[in-house]
Every structure is written in C-alpha cells, then in structure tokens.
TORBAVO-658961 format. One line per field, with one value per residue: residue number from 1; residue in three letters; x, y, z of N, C-alpha, C in turn. Coordinates in pm, whole numbers. Example, Ala and Ser with C-alpha at 12.3 -4.5 7.8 and 13.67 -1.06 7.14 Angstrom:
<nodes>
nr <- c(1:2) $
rest <- c(ALA:SER) $
nu <- c(1319:1285) $
nv <- c(-569:-225) $
nw <- c(780:708) $
cau <- c(1230:1367) $
cav <- c(-450:-106) $
caw <- c(780:714) $
cu <- c(1320:1290) $
cv <- c(-330:3) $
cw <- c(780:787) $
</nodes>
This chain:
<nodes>
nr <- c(1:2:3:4:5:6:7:8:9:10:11:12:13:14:15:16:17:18:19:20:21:22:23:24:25:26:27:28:29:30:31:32:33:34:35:36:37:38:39:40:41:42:43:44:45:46:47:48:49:50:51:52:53:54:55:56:57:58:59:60:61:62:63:64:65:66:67:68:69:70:71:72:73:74:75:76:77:78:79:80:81:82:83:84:85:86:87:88:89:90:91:92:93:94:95:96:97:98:99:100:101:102:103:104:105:106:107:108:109:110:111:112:113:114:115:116:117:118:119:120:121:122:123:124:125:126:127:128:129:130:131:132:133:134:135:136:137:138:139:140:141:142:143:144:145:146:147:148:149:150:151:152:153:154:155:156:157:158:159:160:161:162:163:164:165:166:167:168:169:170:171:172:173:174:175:176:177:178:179:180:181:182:183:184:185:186:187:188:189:190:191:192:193:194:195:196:197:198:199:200:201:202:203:204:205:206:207:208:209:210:211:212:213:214:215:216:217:218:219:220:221:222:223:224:225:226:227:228:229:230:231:232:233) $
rest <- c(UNK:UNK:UNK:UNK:UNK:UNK:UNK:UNK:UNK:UNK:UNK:UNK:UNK:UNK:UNK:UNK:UNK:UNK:UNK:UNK:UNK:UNK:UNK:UNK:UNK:UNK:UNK:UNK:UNK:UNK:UNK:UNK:UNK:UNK:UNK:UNK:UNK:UNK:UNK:UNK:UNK:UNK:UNK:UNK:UNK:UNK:UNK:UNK:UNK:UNK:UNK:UNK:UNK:UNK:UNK:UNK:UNK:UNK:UNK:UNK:UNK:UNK:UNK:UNK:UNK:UNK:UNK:UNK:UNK:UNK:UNK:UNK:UNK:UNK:UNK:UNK:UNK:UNK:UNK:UNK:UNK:UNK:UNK:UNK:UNK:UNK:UNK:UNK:UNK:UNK:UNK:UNK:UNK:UNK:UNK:UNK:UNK:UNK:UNK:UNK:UNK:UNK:UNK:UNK:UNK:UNK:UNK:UNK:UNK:UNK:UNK:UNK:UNK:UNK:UNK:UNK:UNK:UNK:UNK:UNK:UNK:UNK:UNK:UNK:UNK:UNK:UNK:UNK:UNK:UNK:UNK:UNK:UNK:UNK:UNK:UNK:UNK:UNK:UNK:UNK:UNK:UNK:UNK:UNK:UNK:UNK:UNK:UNK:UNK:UNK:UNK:UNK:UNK:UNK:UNK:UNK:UNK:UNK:UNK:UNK:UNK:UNK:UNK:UNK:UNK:UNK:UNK:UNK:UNK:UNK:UNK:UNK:UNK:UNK:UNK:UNK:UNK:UNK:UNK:UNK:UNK:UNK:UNK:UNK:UNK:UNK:UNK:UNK:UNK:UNK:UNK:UNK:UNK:UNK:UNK:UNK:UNK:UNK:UNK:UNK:UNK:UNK:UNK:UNK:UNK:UNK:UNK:UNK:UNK:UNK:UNK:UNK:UNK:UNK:UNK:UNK:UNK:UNK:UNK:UNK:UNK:UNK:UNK:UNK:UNK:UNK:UNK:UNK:UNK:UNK:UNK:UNK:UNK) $
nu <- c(6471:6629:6931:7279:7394:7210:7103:6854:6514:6468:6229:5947:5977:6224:6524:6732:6619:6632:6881:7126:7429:7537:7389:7408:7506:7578:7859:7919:7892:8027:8291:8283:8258:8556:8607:8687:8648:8606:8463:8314:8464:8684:8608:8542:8814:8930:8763:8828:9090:9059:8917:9137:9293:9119:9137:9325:9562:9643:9812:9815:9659:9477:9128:8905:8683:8469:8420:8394:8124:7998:8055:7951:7914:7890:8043:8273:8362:8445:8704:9049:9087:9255:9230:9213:9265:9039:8904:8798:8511:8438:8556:8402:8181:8192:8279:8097:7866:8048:8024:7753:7685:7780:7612:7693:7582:7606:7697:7700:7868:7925:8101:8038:8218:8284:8594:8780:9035:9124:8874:8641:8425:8482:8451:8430:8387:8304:8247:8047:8022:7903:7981:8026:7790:7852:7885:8134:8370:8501:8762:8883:9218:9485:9794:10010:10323:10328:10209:9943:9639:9399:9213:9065:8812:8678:8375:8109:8145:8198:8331:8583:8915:9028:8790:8700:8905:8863:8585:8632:8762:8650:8296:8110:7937:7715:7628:7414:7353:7177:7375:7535:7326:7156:7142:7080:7062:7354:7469:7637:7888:7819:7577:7664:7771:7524:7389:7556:7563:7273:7281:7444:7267:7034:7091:6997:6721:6896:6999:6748:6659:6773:6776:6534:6592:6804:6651:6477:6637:6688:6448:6392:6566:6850:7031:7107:6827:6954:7185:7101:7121:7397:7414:7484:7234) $
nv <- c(13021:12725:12630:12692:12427:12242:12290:12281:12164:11805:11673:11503:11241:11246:11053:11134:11247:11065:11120:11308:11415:11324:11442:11516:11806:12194:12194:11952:11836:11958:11946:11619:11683:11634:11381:11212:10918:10587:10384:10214:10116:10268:10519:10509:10480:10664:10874:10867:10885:11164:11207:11144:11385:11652:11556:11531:11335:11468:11408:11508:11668:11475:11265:11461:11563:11738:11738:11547:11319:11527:11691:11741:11613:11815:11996:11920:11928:12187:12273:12233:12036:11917:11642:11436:11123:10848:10937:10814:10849:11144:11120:10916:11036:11218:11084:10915:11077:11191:10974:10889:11163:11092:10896:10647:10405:10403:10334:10356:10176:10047:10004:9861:9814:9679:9763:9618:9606:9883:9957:10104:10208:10133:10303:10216:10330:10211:10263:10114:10005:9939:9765:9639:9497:9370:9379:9631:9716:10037:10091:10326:10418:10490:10451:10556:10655:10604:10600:10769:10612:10415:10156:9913:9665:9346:9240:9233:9461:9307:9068:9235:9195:9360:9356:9126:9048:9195:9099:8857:8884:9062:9153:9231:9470:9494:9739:9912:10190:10468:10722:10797:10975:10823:10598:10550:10830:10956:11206:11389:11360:11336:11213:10933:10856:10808:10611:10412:10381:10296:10050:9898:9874:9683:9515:9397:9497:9684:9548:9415:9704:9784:9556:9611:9909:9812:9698:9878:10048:9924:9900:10138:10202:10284:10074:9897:9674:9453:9352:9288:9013:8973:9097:9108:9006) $
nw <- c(11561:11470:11548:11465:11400:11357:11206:10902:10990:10935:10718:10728:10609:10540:10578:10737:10941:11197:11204:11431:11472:11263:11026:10701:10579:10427:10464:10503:10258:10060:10148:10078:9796:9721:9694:9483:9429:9233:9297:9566:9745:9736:9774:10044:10155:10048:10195:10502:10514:10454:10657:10896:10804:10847:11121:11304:11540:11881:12112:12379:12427:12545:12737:12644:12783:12790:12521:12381:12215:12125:11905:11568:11239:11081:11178:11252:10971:10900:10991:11018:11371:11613:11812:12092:12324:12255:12020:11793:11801:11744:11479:11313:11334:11155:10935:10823:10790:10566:10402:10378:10235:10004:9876:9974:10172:10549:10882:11253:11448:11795:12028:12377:12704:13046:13174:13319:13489:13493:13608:13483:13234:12888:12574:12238:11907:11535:11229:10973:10681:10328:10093:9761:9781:10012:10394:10529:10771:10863:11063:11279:11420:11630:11801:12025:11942:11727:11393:11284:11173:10948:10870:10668:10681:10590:10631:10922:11195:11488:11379:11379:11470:11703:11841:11881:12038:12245:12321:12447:12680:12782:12907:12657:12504:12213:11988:11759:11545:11352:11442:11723:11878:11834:11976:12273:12285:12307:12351:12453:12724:12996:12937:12843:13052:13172:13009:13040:13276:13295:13147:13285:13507:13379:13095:12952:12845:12708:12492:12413:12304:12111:11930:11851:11738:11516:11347:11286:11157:10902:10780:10705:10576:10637:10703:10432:10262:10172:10277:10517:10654:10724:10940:11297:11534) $
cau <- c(6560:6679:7081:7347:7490:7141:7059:6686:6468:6422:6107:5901:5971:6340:6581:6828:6514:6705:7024:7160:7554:7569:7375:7467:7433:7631:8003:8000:7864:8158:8415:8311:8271:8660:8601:8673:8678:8556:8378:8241:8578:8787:8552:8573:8956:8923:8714:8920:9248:8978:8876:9258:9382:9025:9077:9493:9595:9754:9761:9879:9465:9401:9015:8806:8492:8368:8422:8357:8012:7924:8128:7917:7971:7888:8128:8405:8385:8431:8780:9122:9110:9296:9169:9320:9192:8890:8919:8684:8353:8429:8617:8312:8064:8271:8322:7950:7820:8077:8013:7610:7658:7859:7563:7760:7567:7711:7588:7746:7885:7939:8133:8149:8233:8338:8722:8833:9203:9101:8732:8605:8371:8520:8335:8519:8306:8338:8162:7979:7958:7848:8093:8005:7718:7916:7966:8289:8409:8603:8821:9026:9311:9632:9865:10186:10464:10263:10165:9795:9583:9279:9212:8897:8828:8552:8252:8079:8259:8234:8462:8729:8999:9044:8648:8704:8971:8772:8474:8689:8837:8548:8154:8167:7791:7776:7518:7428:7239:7219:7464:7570:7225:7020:7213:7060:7043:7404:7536:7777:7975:7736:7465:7707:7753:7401:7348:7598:7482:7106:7367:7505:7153:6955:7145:6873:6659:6973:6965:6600:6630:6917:6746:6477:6688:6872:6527:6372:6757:6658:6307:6387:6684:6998:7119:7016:6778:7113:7309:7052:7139:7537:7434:7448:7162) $
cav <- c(12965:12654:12644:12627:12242:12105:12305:12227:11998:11736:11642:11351:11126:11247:10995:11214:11267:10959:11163:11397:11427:11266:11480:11617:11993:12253:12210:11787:11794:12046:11834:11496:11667:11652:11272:11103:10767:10549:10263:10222:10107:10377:10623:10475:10499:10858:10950:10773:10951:11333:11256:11191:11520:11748:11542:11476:11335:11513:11273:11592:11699:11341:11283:11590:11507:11848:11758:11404:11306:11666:11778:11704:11563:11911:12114:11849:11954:12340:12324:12111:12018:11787:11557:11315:11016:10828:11021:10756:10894:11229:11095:10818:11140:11303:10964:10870:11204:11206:10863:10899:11269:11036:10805:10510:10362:10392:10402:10399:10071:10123:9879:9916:9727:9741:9733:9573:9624:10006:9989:10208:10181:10169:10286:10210:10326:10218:10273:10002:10033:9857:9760:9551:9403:9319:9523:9648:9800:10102:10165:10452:10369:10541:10428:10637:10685:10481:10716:10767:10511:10318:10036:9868:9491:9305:9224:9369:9461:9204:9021:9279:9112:9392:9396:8981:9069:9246:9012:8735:8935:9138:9166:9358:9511:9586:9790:10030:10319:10610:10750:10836:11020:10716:10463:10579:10945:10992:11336:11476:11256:11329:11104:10847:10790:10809:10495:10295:10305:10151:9923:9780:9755:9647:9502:9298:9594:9768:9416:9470:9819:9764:9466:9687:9997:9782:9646:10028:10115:9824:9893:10276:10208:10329:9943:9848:9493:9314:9318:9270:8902:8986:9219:9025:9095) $
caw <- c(11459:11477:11582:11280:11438:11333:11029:10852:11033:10799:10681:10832:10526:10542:10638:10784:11115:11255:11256:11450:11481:11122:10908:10595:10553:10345:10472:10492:10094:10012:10169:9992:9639:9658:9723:9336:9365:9107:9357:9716:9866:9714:9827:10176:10175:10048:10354:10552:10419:10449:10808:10923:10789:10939:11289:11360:11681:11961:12281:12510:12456:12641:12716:12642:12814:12700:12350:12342:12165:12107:11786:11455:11114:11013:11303:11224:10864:10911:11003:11105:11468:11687:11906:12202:12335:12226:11907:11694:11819:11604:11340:11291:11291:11013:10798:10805:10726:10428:10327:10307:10154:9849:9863:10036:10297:10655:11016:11371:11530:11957:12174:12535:12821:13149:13189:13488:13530:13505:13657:13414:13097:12789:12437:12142:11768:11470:11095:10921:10557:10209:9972:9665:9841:10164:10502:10576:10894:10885:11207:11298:11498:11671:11899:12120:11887:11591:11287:11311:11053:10970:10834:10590:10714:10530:10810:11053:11333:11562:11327:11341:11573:11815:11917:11913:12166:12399:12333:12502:12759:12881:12914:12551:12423:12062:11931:11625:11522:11277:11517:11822:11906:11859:12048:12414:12300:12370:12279:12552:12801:13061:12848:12784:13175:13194:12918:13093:13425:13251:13093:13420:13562:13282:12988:12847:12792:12675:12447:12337:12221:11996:11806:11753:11663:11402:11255:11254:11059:10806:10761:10668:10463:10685:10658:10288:10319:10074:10353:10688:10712:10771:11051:11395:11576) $
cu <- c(6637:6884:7170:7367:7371:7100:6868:6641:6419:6313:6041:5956:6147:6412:6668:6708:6603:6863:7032:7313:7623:7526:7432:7407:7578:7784:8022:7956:7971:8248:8429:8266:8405:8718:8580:8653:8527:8409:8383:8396:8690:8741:8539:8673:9035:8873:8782:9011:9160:8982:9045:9329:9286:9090:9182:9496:9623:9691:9785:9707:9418:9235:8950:8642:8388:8331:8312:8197:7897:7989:7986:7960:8025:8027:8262:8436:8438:8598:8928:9092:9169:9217:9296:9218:9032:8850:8806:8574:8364:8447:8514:8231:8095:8249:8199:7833:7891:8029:7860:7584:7693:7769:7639:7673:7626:7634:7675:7761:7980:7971:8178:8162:8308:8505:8772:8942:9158:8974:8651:8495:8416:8467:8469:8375:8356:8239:8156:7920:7926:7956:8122:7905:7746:7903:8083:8274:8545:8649:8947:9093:9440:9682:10042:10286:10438:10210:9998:9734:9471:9310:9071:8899:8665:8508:8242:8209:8280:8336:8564:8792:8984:8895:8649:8767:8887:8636:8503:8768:8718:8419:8150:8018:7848:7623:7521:7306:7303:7331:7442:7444:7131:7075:7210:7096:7148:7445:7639:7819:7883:7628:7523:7743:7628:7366:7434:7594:7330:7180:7411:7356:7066:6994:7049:6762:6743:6950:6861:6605:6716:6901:6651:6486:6731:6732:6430:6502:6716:6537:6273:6534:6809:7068:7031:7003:6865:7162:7261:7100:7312:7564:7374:7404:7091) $
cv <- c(12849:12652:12597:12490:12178:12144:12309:12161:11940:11695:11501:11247:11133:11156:11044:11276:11139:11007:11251:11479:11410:11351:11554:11742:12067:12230:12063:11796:11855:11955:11736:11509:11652:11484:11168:10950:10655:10461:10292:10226:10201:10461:10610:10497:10592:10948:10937:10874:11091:11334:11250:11323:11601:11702:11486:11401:11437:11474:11394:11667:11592:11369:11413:11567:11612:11825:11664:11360:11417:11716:11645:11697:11721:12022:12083:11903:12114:12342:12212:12173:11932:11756:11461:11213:10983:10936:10924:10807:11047:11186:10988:10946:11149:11164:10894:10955:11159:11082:10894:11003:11223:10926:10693:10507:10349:10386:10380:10245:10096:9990:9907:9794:9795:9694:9737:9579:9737:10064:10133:10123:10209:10177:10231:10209:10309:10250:10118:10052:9940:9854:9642:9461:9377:9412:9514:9731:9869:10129:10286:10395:10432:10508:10530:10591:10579:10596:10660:10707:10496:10223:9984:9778:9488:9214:9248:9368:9396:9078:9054:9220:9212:9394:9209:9021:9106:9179:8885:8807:9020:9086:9214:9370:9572:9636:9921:10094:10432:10677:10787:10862:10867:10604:10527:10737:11013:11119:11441:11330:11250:11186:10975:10783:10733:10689:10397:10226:10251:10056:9856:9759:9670:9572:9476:9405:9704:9673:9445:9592:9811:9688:9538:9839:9944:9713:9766:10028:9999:9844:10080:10325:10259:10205:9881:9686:9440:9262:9268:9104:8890:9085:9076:9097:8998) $
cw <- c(11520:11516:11491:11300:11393:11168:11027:10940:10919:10803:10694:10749:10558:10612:10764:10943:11209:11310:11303:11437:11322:11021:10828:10532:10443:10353:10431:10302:10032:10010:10122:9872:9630:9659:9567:9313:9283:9190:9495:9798:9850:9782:9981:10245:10144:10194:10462:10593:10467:10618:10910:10939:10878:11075:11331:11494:11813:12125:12397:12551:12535:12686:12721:12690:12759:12572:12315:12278:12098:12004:11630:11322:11032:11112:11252:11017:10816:10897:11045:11246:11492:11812:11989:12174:12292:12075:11777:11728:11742:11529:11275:11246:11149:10862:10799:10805:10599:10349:10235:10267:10033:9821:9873:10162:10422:10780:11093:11404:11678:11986:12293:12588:12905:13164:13344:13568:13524:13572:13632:13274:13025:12657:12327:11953:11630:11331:10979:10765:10482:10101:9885:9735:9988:10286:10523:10676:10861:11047:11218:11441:11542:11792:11926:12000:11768:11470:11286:11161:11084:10879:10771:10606:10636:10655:10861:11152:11435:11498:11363:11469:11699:11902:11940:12059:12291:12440:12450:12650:12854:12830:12789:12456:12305:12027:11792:11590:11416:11299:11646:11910:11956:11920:12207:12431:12342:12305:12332:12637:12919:13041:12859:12926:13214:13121:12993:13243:13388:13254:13206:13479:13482:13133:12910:12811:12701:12509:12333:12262:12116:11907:11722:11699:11471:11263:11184:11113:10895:10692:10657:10572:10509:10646:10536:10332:10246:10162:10528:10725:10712:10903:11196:11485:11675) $
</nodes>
C-alpha cells in the first residue's frame, strides 16, 4: 500500500504524475471548497488569507531542517501548524495544491543563491499563478516584530523587487517546476544540499534542465500555452 502523504498513484495521462508535495487528495479539496471567490485573483487572496491561518509563524521554531521540504500540500492541510524560518517552501506546497484543486493554475517558483556575507545558500519560493490571462506571483512574507503577510504582484517573479534585489546583489538562479519534487528532486533538506552543490559545480546544466522542465510544464499544461511567452526562460 502505497503511504497516506502520496495517496493514489495517478494515472499515466494524469497530470498530477509530475507532482509530488502538491497534489490534491481528500483534505486539500475540503479546505478550498470553503474558498468562494468569484474570480482568479480573489481566489488567490483567499488561499493566501487559508494558508496563513493552517501555517502561522513562530520564529522561536527557527530552521527545521527536519521539516523543511518534507511537509505536503496534503499534510499541511490536515491541521494548524507553525513554522519558523524559511516558512515559504510549505506555505507554497499548501497554496498550489489549493489553487489547482480550485482549478487556478499554479506551479513552484525557486530562487537560490549563494549568500556571501553569511556563506551559505539561500532558497527563497515563491507561487506563480494565472490571473485574467497574466502571471502573478504570490509571495509569502514575514519579518521580526512585522505581522505575518503576503502579497499578489502582477509578473513572474523575477519582476518582484525583492528577487530583483538579490538578482543585483548576488549570483541568483531562478527556476520552476510542478513543485518542489521536480526542481532537482528536492524533498528533505538533505536533497536540497545535494542540488546545490551540482549548482556550484555545474550551473549550466543546472541551466539546461530548467529550460527543459519549464517547456515539459508547458507542453502538459501545468503553465497554460496563453501565458508561456511571459515566463522567462
């Protein structure tokens, strides 16, 4: 028997074979029938507003490496938890499960780089949706003694200012996938060391797989063809 965190295996034609962390099973479809809104960007800023309350702050949890890349759309939907640092890589699972259980298009946008004043890698994820034709980037965001938010910017995410910032300031890879899983198979913190040491020797193959990632996601309908020529690739 398969293990409850993956559910069904989906069926070769099934889209949802591309996902792992993201898919939608019995708890994420529960959670975004209570999701009314009329149009794409309401329903964005409903999920939004849903994944906040399931996935609070509390900075005194600080990095969970155990946790980190290993909680699913479907796990995160079961119950409130809090989370610390680096808290967008669940709260992305959760809000791109609910999105594409409400039929809204969504998928996974990943920025790392290496941070040099801290000599460390830093990820930072955000969610890439469809809204009236357009992509919008949702980001979740909290800062020390700041009330925990997000925010809906229209264009991908290399638009949004703070991924400009770090574009200009660091080395800063952007890449996207179904989720988490398919962006160098990461799924625990372990993995995610493991992708960024390729990434320091190899970028350009890191490079290559990611154009044709985003061309497979195109080709199979995760990023609807309206919107492939706003995706920078």
């Amino acid at each position: 028997m398969r293990p409850p965190r993956f559910g069904p295996k989906p069926a070769r034609t099934d889209i949802q074979r591309f996902r792992r962390n993201t898919r939608v099973f019995g708890k994420v479809s529960a959670l975004s029938a209570g999701v009314k809104g009329e149009n794409a960007k309401q329903k964005v800023e409903q999920v939004a507003d849903l994944v906040l309350k399931k996935i609070p702050i509390d900075w005194r949890i600080g990095v969970d490496k155990m946790r980190l890349f290993k909680r699913s759309a479907e796990q995160a939907a079961m119950g409130k938890k809090h989370i610390g640092c680096l808290h967008c890589s669940e709260r992305c699972n959760l809000a791109i499960g609910l999105l594409n259980s409400l039929k809204v298009p969504a998928w996974l946008a990943r920025e790392i780089y290496f941070n040099q004043d801290k000599k460390k890698w830093e990820v930072h994820d955000y969610v890439e949706t469809v809204v009236k034709g357009e992509v919008h980037t949702l980001v979740f965001h909290s800062l020390q003694n700041v009330l925990d938010s997000y925010a809906v910017f229209e264009g991908p995410f290399e638009d949004v200012a703070v991924v400009k910032a770090h574009a200009a300031k660091y080395k800063a890879f952007h890449f996207r996938g179904a989720d988490s899983q398919q962006i160098g198979g990461v799924s625990h913190w372990k993995q995610f060391e493991q992708f960024t040491s390729r990434l320091r020797e190899n970028p350009t193959k890191e490079i290559e797989k990611n154009k044709r990632r985003v061309q497979l996601m195109i080709k199979e309908g995760i990023i609807p063809e309206e919107v492939d020529y706003q995706i920078q690739n």
